[in-house]
MARMIMI-192113 format. One record per residue (C-alpha): residue in three letters; x, y, z. Coordinates in Angstrom, 3 decimals. Example, Ala and Ser with C-alpha at 12.3 -4.5 7.8 and 13.67 -1.06 7.14 Angstrom:
<nodes>
   residu          u          v          w
      ala     12.300     -4.500      7.800
      ser     13.670     -1.060      7.140
</nodes>
This chain:
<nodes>
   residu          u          v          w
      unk     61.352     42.477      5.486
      unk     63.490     39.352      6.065
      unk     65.483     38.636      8.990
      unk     68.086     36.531     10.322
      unk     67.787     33.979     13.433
      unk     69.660     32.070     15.320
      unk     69.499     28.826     16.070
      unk     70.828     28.188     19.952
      unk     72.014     24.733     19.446
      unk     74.485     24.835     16.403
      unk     74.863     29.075     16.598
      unk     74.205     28.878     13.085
      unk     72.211     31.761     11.222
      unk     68.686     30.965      9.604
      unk     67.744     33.818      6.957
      unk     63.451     33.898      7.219
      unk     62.854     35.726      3.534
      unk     58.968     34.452      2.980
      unk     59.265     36.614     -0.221
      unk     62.166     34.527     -1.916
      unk     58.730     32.080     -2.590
      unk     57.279     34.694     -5.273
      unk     60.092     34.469     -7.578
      unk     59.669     33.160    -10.698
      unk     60.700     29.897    -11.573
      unk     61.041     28.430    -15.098
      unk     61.193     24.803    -13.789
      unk     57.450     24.760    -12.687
      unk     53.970     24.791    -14.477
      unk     53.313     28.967    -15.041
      unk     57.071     29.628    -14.735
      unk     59.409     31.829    -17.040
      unk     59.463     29.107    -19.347
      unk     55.424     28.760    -19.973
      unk     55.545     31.732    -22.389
      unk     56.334     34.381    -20.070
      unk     59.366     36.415    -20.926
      unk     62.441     36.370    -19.307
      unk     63.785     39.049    -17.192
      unk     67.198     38.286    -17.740
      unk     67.237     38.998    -21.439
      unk     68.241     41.522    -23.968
      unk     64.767     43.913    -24.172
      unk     63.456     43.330    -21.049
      unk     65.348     45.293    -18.627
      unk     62.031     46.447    -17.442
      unk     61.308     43.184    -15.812
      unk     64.349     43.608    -13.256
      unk     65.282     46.496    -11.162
      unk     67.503     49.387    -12.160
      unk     70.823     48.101    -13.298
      unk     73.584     48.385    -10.697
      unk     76.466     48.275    -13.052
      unk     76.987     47.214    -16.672
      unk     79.211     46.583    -19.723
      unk     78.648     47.960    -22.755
      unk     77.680     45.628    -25.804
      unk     77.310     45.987    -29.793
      unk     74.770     48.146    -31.110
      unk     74.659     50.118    -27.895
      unk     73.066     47.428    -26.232
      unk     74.874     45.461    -22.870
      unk     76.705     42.515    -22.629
      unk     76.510     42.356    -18.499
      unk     74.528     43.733    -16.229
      unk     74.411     43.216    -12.296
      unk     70.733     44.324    -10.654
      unk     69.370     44.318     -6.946
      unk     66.902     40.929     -6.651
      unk     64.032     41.351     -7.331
      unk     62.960     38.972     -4.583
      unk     66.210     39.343     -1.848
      unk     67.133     36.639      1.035
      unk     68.677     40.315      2.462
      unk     67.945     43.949      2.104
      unk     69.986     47.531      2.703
      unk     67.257     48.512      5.119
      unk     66.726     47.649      8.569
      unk     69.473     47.616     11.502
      unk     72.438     44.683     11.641
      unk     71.695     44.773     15.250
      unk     71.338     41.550     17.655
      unk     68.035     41.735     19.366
      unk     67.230     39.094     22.201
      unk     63.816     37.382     22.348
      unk     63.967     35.210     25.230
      unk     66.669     31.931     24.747
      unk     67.048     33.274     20.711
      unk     68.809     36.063     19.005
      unk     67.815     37.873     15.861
      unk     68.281     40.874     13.721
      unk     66.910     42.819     10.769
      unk     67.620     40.702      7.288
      unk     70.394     43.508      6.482
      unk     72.368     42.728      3.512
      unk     72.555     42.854     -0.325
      unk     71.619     40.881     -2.695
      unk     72.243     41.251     -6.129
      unk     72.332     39.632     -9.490
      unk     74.875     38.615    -11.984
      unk     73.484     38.482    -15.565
      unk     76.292     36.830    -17.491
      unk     75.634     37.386    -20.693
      unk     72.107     38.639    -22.734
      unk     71.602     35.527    -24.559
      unk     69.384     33.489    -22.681
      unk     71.272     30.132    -23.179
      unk     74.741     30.534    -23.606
      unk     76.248     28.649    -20.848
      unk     79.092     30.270    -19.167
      unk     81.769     27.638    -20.414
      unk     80.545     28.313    -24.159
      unk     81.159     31.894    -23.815
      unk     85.044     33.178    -24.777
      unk     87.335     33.258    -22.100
      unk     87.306     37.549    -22.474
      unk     83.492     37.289    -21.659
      unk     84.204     34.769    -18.491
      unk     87.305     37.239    -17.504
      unk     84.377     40.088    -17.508
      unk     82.096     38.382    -15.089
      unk     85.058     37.740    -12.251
      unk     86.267     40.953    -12.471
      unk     82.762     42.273    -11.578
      unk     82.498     39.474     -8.367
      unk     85.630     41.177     -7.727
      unk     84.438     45.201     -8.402
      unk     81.320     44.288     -6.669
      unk     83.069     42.666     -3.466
      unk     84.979     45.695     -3.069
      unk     81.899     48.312     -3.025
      unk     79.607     46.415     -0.897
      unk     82.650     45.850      1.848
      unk     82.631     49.985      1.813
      unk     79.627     49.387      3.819
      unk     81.229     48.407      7.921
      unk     78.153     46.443      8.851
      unk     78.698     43.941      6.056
      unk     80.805     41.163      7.048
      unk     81.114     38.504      4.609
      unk     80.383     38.514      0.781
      unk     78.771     35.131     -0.785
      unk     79.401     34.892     -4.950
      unk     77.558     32.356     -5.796
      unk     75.989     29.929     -9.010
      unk     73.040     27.958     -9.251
      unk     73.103     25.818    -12.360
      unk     70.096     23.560    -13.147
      unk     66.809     22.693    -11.586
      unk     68.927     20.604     -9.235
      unk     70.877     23.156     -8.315
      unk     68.649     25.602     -7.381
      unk     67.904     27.621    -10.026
      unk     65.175     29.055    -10.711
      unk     65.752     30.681    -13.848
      unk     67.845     29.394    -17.181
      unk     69.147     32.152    -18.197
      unk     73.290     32.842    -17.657
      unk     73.219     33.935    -13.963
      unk     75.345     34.477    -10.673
      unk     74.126     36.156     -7.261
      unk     76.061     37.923     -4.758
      unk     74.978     38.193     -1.370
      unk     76.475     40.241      1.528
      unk     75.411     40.072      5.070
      unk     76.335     41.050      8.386
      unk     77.778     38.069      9.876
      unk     80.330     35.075      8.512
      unk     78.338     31.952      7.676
      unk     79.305     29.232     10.648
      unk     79.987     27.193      7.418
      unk     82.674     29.650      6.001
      unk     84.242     29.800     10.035
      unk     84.457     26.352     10.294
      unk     86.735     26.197      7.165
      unk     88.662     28.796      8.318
      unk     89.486     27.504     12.047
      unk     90.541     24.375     10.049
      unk     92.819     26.300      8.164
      unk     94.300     28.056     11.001
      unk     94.680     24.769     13.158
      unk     96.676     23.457     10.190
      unk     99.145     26.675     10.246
      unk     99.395     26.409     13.893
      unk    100.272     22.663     13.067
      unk    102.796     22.538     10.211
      unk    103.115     26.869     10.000
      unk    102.072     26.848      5.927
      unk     98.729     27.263      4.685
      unk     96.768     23.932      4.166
      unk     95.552     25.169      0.404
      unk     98.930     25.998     -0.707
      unk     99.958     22.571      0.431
      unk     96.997     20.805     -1.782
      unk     98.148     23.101     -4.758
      unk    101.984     21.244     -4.597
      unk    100.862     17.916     -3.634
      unk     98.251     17.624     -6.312
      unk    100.504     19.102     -8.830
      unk    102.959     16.564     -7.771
      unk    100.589     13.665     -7.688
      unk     98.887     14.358    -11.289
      unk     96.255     12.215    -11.522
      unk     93.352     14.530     -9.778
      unk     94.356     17.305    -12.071
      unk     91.568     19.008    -14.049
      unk     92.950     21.567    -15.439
      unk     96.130     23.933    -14.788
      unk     97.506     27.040    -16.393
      unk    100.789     29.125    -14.346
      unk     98.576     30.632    -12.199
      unk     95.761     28.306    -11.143
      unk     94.442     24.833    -10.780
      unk     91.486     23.039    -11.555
      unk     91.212     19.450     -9.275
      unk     89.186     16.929     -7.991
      unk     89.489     17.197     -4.420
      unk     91.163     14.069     -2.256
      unk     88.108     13.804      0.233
      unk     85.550     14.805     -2.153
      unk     81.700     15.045     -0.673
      unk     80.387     14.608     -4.151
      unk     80.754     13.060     -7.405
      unk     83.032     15.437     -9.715
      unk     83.200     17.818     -7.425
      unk     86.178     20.271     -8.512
      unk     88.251     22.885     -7.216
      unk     90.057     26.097     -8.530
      unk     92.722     27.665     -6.843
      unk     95.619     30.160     -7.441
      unk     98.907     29.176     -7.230
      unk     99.569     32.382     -5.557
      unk     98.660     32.665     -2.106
      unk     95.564     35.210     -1.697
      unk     92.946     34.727      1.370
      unk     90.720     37.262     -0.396
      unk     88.995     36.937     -4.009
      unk     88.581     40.136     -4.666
      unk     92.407     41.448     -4.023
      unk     94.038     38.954     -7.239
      unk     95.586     41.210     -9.798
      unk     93.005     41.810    -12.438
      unk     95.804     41.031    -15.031
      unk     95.159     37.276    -13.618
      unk     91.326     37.459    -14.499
      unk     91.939     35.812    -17.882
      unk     93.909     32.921    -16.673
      unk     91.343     32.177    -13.953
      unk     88.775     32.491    -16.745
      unk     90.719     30.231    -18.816
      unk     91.102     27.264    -16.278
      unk     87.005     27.978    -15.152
      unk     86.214     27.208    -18.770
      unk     88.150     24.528    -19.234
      unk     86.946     22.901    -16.140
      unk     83.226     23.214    -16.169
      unk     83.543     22.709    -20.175
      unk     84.736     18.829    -19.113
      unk     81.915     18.456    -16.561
      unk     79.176     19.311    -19.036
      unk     80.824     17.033    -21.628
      unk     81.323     14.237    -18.959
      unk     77.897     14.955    -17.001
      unk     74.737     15.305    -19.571
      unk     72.243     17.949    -18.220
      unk     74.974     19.127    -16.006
      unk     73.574     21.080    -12.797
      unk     75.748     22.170    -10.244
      unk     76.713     24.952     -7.583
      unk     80.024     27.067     -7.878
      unk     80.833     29.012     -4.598
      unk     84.000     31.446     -4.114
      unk     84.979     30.927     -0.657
      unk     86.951     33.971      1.072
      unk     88.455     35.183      3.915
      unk     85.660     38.012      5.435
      unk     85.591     41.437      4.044
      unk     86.189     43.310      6.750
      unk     89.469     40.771      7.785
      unk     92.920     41.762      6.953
      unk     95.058     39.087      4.314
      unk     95.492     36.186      6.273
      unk     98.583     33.438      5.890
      unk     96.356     30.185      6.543
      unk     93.564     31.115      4.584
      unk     93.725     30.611      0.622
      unk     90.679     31.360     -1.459
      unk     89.232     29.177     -3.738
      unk     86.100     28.095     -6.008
      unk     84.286     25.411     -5.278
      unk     81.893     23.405     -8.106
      unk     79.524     21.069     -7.015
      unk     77.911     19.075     -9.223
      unk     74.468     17.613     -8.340
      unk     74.062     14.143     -9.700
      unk     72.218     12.532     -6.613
      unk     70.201     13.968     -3.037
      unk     71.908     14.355      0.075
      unk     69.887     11.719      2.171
      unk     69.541     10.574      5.626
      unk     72.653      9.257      6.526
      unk     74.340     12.581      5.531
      unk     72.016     14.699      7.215
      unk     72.179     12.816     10.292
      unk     75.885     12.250     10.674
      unk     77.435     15.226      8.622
      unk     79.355     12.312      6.314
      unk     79.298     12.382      2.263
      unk     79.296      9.225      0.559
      unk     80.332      9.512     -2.645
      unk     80.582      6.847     -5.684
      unk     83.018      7.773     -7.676
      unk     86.386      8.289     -6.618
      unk     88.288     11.809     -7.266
      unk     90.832     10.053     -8.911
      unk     88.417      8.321    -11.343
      unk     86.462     11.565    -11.879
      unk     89.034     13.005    -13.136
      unk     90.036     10.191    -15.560
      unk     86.835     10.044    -17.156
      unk     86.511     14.015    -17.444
      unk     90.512     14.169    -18.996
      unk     89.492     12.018    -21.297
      unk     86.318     13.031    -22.302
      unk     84.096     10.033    -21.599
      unk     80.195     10.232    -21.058
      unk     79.426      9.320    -16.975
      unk     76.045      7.517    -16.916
      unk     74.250      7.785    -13.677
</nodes>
């Protein structure tokens, strides 16, 4: 079973999951990819554990499924209390983790599929989110993408993961005492701010529909990174109207469909970040998507000091993916 420690310096979590090692990987000699089947496709729902919740598809077949992992970071069992051992804390690795399987064709990327299809995977982050949070001892709920080898992922085919676990990240906190400072500051939310001053100022603008924007972000950590947020002020993902689904979808497409024209062999990470489940709706926190493309390593200097450097300025990023030109690394 996995569990969670943490570290007494920082107070941040450390999930110990030695099992997360034995999952496939199609990026490696042996892997998915070497003539083994994938699990993730049409006919070979065998390969994954019993499906969670689906859509239905042609031909009585599926065209979305959402299954535990087969190899969790967390798991239902075990207790979500804090145990002391010594100077360190830990607890059972209680949580869920589950998978997202886009679409059954193995490699239809998620920009390439319509905007109906993209529509049908957020409102399952969003169905999802709001089962697991039944549970009291879950306190935050991570939707998450792993594009690309250098992103992560271990397997090509269309896929998002969802995990929930007992605690908020330190990460996720810190963003949301910054958020609250900034109330306490001006008294407006600090995300609702960026929305009018980046509509205002134009030139980071990615993408933009009447209920959400796509931008490169004014103190961006990495090159192309990109933003989504509603124009409507909503500290939780999973409480926006459904009826906006499609216009989120819309903007997501257009946005990552730029980065992948832009970016050859695009990889990347897209993270929803939320308020925590169990919170009420909160006036200085504003949810939002996060993408994260991965062009270079975070090195030393980052590591060591907690600063980005990054070599391409949001404004140009956004130039080059408006108008369509190839970035060569």
């Amino acid at each position: 079973m996995p569990e969670i420690r943490k570290d007494p310096v920082f107070g941040r979590w450390v999930i110990i999951a030695s099992e997360r090692g034995l999952r496939p990987n199609e990026f490696r000699p042996g892997g998915a990819g070497d003539g083994h089947a994938c699990p993730f496709c049409a006919g070979n729902e065998a390969l994954t554990p019993p499906v969670i919740y689906s859509l239905p598809g042609p031909a009585g077949g599926w065209r979305l499924r959402v299954v535990r992992n087969k190899f969790p970071a967390l798991t239902s069992e075990g207790s979500s209390d804090n145990r002391r051992e010594g100077i360190y804390n830990r607890m059972d690795g209680m949580g869920f983790h589950e998978v997202v399987i886009e679409t059954p064709e193995h490699g239809r990327l998620l920009e390439e599929m319509p905007v109906e299809a993209i529509a049908d995977v957020l409102k399952t982050f969003m169905l999802r989110i709001k089962e697991i949070k039944k549970d009291p001892r879950i306190k935050y709920v991570m939707i998450f993408k792993n594009h690309g080898r250098n992103a992560g992922a271990s397997l090509l085919h269309p896929h998002s993961q969802i995990i929930a676990m007992p605690m908020a990240p330190l990460r996720v906190m810190q963003e949301i005492d910054g958020a609250a400072d900034y109330h306490i500051e001006r008294g407006t939310c600090v995300f609702c701010d960026i929305v009018t001053e980046e509509i205002s100022f134009k030139r980071r603008v990615v993408a933009e529909n009447s209920s959400f924007l796509a931008v490169t972000p004014y103190a961006s950590r990495f090159s192309f990174e990109t933003w989504i947020l509603p124009k409507k002020h909503f500290s939780h993902f999973e409480n926006i109207p459904e009826t906006e689904a499609g216009a989120l979808a819309e903007v997501l497409k257009t946005a990552l469909g730029k980065l992948s024209a832009s970016l050859p062999d695009l990889s990347y990470n897209l993270i929803v970040h939320s308020m925590p489940v169990q919170e009420p709706e909160a006036e200085h926190f504003h949810w939002h998507i996060e993408i994260m493309p991965k062009l270079t390593h975070v090195a030393g200097f980052e590591w060591g000091t907690g600063f980005y450097i990054n070599t391409v300025s949001p404004e140009d990023a956004a130039e080059i993916l408006n108008t369509g030109q190839t970035y060569k690394i």
